[in-house]
C-alpha positions as CSV (number, residue, x, y, z in Angstrom):
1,X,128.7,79.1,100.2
2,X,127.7,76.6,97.6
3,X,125.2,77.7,94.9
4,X,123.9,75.1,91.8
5,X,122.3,77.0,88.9
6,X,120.2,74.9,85.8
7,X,122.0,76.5,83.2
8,X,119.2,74.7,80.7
9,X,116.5,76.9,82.2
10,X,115.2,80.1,80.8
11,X,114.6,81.7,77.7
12,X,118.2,82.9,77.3
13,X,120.0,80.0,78.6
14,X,122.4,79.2,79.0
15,X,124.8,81.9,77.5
16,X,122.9,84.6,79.8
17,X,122.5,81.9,83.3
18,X,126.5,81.3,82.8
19,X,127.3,85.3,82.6
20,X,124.9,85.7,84.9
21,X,126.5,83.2,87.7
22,X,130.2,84.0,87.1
23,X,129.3,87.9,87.7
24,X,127.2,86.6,91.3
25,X,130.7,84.3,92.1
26,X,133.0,87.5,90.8
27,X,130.9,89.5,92.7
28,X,129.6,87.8,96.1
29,X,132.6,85.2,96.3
30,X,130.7,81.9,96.5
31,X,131.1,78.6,94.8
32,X,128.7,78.4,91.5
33,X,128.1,75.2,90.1
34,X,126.3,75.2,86.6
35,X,124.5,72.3,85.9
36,X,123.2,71.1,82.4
37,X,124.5,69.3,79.1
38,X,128.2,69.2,78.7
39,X,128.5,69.6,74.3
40,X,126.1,73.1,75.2
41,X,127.5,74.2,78.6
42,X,131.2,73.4,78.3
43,X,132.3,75.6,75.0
44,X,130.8,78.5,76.9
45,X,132.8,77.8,80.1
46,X,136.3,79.0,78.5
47,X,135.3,82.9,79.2
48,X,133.8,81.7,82.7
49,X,136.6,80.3,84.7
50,X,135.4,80.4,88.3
51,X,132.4,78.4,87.2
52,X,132.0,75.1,87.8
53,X,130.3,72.3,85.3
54,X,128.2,69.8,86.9
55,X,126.8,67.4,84.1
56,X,123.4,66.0,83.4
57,X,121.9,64.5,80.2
58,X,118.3,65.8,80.2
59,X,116.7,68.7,79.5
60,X,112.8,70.3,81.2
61,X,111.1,72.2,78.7
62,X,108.9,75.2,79.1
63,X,106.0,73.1,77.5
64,X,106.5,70.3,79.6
65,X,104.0,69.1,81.4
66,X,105.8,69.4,85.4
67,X,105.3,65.9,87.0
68,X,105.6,63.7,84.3
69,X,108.7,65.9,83.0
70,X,109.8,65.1,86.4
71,X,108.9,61.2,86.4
72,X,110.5,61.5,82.8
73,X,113.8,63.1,83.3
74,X,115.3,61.7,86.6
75,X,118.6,63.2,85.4
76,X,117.4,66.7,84.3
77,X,119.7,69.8,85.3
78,X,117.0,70.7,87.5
79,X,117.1,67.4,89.5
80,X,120.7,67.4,89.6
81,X,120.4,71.2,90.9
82,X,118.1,69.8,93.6
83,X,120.1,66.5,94.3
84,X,123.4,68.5,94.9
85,X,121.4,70.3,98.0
86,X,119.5,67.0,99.1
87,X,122.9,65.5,99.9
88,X,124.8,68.3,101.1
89,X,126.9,69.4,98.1
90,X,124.9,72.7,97.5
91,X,123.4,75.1,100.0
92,X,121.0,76.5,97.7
93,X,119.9,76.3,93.8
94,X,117.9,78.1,91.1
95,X,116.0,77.9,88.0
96,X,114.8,80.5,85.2
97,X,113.0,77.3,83.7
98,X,109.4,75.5,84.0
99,X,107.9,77.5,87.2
100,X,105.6,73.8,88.0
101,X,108.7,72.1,86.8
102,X,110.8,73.6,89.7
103,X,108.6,73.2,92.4
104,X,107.5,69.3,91.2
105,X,111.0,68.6,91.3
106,X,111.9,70.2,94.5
107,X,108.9,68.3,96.4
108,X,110.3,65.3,94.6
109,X,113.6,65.1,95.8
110,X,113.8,67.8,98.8
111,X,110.0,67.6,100.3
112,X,108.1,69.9,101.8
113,X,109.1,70.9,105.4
114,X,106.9,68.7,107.8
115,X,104.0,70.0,108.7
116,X,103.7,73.0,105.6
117,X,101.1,71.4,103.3
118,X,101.8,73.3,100.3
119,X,104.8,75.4,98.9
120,X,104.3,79.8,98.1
121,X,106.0,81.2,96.0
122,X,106.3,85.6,96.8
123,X,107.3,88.3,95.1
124,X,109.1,91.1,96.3
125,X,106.9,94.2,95.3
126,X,108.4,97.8,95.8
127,X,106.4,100.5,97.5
128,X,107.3,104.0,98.4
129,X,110.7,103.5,100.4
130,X,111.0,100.1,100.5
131,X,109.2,96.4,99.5
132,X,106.3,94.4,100.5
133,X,106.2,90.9,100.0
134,X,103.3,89.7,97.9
135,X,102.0,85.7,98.0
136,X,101.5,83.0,96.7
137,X,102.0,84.5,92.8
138,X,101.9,80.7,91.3
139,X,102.8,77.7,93.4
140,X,99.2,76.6,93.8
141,X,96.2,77.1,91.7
142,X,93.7,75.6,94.4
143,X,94.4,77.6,97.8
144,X,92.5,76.2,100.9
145,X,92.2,78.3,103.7
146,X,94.5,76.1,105.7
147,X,97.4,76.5,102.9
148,X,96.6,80.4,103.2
149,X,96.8,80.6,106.9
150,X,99.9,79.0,106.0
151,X,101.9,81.7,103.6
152,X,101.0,84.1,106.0
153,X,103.3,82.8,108.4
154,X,105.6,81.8,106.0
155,X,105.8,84.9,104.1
156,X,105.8,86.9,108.1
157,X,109.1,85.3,108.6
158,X,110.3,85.6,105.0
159,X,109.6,89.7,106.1
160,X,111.2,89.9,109.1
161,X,114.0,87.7,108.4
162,X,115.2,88.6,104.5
163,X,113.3,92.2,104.7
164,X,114.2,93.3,108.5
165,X,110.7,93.8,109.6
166,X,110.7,93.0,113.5
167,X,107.0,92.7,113.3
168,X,105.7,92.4,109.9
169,X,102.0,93.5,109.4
170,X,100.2,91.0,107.4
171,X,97.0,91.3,105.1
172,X,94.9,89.4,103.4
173,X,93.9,90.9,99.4
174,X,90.2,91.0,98.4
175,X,87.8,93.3,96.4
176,X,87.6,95.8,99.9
177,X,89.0,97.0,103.3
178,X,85.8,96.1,105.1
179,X,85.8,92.7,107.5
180,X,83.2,90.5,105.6
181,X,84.6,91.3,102.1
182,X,86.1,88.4,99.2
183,X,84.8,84.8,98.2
184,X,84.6,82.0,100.5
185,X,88.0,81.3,100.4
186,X,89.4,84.9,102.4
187,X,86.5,85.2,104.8
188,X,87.7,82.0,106.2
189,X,91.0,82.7,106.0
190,X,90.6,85.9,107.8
191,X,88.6,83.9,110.4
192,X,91.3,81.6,111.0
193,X,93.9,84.7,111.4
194,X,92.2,86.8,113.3
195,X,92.9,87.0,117.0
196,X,96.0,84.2,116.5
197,X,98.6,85.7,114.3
198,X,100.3,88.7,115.7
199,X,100.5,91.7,113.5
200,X,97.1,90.4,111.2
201,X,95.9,93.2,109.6
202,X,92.7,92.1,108.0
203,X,91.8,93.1,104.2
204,X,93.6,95.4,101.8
205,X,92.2,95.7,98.4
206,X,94.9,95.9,95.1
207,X,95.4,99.4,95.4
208,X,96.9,98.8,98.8
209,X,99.4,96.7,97.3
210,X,101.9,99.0,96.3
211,X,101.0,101.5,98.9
212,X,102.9,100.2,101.7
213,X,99.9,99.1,104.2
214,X,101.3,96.0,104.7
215,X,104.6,94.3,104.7
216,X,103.0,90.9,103.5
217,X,99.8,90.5,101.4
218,X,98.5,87.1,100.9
219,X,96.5,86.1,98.1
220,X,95.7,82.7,96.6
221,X,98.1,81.3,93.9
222,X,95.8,81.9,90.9
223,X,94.5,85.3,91.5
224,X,98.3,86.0,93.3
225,X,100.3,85.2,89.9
226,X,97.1,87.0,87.9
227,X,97.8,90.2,89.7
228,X,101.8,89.7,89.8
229,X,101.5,89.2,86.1
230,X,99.3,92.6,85.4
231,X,101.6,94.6,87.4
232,X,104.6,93.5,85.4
233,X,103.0,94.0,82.2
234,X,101.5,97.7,83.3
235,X,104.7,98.6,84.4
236,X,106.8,97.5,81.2
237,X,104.0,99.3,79.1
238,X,104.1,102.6,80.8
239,X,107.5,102.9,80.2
240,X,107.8,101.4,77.2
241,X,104.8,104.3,76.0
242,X,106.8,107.0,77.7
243,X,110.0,105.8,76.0
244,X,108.3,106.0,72.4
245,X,106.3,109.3,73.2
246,X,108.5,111.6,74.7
247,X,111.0,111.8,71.5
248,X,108.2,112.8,69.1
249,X,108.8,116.4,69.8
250,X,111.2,119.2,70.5
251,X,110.0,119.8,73.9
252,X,109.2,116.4,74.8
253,X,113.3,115.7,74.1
254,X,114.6,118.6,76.1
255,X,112.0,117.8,78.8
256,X,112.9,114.2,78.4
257,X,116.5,114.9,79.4
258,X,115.8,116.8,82.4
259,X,114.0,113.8,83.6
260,X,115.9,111.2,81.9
261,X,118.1,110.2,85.5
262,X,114.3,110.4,87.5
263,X,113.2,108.4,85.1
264,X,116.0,105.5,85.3
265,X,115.7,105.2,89.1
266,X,112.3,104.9,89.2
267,X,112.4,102.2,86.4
268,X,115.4,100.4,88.3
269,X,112.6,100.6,91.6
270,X,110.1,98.6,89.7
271,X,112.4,96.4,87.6
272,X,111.7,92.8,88.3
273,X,115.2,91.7,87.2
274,X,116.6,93.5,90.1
275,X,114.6,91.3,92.5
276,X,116.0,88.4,90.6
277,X,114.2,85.5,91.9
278,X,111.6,84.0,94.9
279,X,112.4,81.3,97.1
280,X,110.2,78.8,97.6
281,X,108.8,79.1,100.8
282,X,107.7,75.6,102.6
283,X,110.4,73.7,100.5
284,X,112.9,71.8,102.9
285,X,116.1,73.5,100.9
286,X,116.7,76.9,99.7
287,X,115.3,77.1,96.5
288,X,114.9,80.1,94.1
289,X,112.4,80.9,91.2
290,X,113.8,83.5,88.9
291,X,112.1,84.7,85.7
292,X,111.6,83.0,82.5
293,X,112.9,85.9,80.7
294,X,115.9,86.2,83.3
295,X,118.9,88.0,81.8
296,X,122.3,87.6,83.2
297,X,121.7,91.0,85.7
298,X,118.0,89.2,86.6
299,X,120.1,86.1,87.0
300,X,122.6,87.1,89.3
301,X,120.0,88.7,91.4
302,X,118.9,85.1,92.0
303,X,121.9,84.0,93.3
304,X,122.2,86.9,95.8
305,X,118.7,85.8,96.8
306,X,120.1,82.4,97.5
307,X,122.8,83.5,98.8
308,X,121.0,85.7,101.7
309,X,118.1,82.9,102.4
310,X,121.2,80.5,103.3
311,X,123.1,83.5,105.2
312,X,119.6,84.1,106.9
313,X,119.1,80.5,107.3
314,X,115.3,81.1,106.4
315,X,114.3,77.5,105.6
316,X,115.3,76.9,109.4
317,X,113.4,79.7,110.6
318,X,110.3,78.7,108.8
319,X,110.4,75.2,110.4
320,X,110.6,76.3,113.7
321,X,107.7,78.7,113.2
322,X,105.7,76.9,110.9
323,X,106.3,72.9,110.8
324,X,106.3,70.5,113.1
């Protein structure tokens, strides 16, 4: 196993990408190649040994704008990251950088799977006693229904071959349950999936999200990476209230402690840096979209994401299902 990680990408690269990789290759015992600038990368490869430097000379930024930076930068570590799997000498590679970025360079060099018109990006989201997979959170801001009827059968076999669901119910997200509900843009899409894709569920309104009525929920990529987005930061803040809160008194520290180990596993449930990253779904390569904020634990999530969609061989499984 062969994993290429853009050490240039992310707001803590590349100190935290490099730990990051060398715990994933300590820890899953595959090959990691880190790509990026040599005078930045190298002098931080002494206390990684089992890491590998592959070199480039250019640099996306978070600011840049995603095709030009692609046209731009022909030798950026994330087309490097994607060359290396083009010809062979990676199986799968990731990026905490530019989200548009990533997946304008991946169409670039790798290409969409023939027949998918448009990459997803998903999100695993975690419900009681388990995950549902949540897309597109990003990869388009323009959904037709086509592209939607699409991630549903994209993100189906993501469920049933990364998540074990042998028959993966899948819903569409709208403003209600009822048949007839959302814009333009669901009703059609529910048209389209109703009485062809096995295990269509119809509607399930935001609420239903987290509550486990369905293993995938589809939404477009703007209202998908909204909601995605609002969910995160709800999360962080509840926590971060209860953490400031529950110290202020005596009996909020003794009660504080008695919950304290509750408390942790139920933050580790919802922590997005355990997920580590998304593939993109549609791509014609493994490749994996971790967080801009991506620590090394968030970091070496994302390889053990890559790692399992090679192991699953997912982008395989999606062609046969999907393409043509």
């Amino acid at each position: 196993m062969r994993i290429a990680v853009d050490a240039m990408g992310g707001d803590h690269a590349p100190a935290q990408v490099l730990q990051g990789a060398a715990q994933a290759a300590a820890e899953y015992g595959i090959e990691v190649s880190v790509v990026g600038s040599p005078a930045i990368v190298q002098p931080l490869l002494d206390n990684h040994p089992r890491l590998r430097l592959v070199p480039s000379t250019q640099i996306i930024a978070m600011d840049d704008h995603p095709a030009q930076a692609v046209r731009s930068k022909p030798d950026s570590s994330m087309a490097v990251c994607a060359r290396l799997c083009k010809e062979g000498k990676a199986d799968g590679w990731i990026s905490a950088g530019n989200s548009g970025a990533i997946m304008a360079t991946a169409l670039f060099i790798q290409g969409r799977i023939r027949g998918v018109e448009r990459p997803a990006l998903g999100s695993i989201v975690p419900i009681k006693n388990g995950f549902s997979y949540f897309l597109d959170v990003g990869a388009n801001v323009e959904s037709k229904p086509e592209y939607m009827v699409q991630f549903a059968l994209m993100g189906a076999v993501y469920a049933r071959e990364m998540m074990g669901r042998s028959e993966p119910r899948v819903a569409l997200l709208s403003n209600g349950e009822e048949e007839g509900k959302g814009d333009e843009r669901v009703k059609e899409t529910a048209r389209r999936l109703k009485g062809t894709m096995q295990g269509f569920i119809g509607n399930v309104e935001p609420k239903d999200l987290y509550a486990g009525k369905a293993d995938v929920v589809v939404a477009d990529g703007f209202v998908g990476n909204i909601a995605i987005k609002m969910a995160e930061a709800t999360a962080e803040f509840l926590f971060r209230s209860m953490r400031e809160e529950i110290p202020r008194t005596l009996t909020g520290k003794i009660g504080g402690a008695l919950i304290r180990d509750g408390v942790q596993r139920l933050r580790s449930a919802v922590d997005w840096r355990e997920f580590g990253g998304a593939p993109l779904l549609g791509i014609d390569g493994v490749v994996v979209v971790a967080h801009g904020r991506s620590n090394a634990r968030a970091i070496k999530n994302a390889i053990r994401v890559t790692k399992e969609a090679v192991e699953n061989q997912l982008v395989r499984k999606i062609r046969a299902e999907v393409g043509n």
